[in-house]
C-alpha positions as CSV (number, residue, x, y, z in Angstrom):
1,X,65.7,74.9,59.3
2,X,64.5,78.3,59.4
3,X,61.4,79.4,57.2
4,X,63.5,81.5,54.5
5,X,65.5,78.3,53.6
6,X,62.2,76.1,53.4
7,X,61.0,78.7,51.2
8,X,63.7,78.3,48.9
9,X,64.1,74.7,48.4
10,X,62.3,73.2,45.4
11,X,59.4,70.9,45.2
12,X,60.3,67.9,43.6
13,X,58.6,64.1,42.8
14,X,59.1,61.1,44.3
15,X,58.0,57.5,43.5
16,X,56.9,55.7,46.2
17,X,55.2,52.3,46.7
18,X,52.5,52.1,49.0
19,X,51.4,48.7,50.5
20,X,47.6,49.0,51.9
21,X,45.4,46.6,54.0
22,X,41.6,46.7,54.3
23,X,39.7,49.2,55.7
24,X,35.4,49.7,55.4
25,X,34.6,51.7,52.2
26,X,38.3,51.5,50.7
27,X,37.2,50.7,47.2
28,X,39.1,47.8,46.7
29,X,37.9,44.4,45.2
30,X,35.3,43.0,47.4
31,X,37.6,39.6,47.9
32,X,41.1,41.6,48.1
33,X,43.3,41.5,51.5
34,X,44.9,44.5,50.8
35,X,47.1,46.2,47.3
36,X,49.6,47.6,46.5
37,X,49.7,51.6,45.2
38,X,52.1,53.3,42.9
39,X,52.3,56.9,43.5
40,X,54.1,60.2,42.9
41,X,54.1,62.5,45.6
42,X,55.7,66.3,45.4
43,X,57.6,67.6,48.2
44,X,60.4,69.2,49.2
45,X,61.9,65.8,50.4
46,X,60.9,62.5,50.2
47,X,59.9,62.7,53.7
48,X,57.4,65.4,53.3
49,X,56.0,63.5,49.8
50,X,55.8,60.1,52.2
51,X,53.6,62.4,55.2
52,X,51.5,63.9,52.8
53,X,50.7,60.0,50.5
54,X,49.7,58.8,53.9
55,X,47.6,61.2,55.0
56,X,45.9,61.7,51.6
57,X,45.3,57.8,51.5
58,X,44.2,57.8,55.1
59,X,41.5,60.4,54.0
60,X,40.3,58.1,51.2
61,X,39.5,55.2,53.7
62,X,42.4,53.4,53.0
63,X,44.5,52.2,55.5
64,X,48.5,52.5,54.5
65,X,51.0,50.0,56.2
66,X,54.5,50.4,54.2
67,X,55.7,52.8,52.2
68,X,59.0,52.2,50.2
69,X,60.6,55.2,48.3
70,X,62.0,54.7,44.6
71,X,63.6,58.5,44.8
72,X,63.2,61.0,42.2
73,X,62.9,60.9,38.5
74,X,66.1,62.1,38.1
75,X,67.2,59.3,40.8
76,X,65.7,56.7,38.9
77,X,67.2,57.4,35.8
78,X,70.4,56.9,37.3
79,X,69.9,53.5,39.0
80,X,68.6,52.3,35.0
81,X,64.6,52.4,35.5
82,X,62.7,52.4,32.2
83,X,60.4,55.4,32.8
84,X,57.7,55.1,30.1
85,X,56.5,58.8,29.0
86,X,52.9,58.4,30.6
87,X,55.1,57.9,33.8
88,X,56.6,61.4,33.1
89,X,53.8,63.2,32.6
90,X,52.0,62.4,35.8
91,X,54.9,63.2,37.8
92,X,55.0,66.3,36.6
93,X,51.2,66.2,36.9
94,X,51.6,65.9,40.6
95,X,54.6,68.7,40.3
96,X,52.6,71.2,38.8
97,X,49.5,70.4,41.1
98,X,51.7,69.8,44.1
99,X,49.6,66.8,44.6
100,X,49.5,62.8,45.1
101,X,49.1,60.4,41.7
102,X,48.1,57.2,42.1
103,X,49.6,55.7,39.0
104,X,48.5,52.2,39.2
105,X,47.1,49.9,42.0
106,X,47.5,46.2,42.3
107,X,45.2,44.3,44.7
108,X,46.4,41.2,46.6
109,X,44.5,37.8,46.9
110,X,45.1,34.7,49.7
């Protein structure tokens, strides 16, 4: 794809599910064996959003081992998700900050 037609294409949000196991310093509770991350990402594609969660959540001393996308808002609304308004307003949170959200993280337990 050439750079005039990356230019054009539009940043958008996608919901993505992040499964994480331990790593020294990750912040998670001290008997935890890993979690699970809710996040929206902005990017042109959900590939780019999915790069971009990773690397962020690399940076933060996590270490990231699945990641399942849940599509965009837009996407969501079509396959019937309930999408409560704080929902909405940190994806566009992360649109108009062209950033990473983590909306909620679940730890997991033996």
């Amino acid at each position: 794809m050439t750079t005039e037609k990356k230019q054009k294409r539009k940043q958008q949000v996608f919901t993505l599910l992040v499964q994480v196991g331990r790593n020294d310093n990750d912040g998670l509770p001290k008997n935890a064996t890993g979690g699970a991350m809710m996040c929206f990402a902005s990017g042109v594609d959900e590939a780019e959003a999915v790069r971009e969660t990773v690397a962020l959540l690399k940076r933060a001393d996590l270490a990231p081992l699945d990641v399942t996308g849940y599509g965009t808002l837009a996407e969501r609304l079509e396959e019937g998700h309930d999408i409560n308004q704080e929902e909405r307003d940190l994806m566009q949170q992360a649109l108009d900050e062209n950033s990473v959200v983590v909306y909620q993280l679940t730890p997991f337990y033996d």
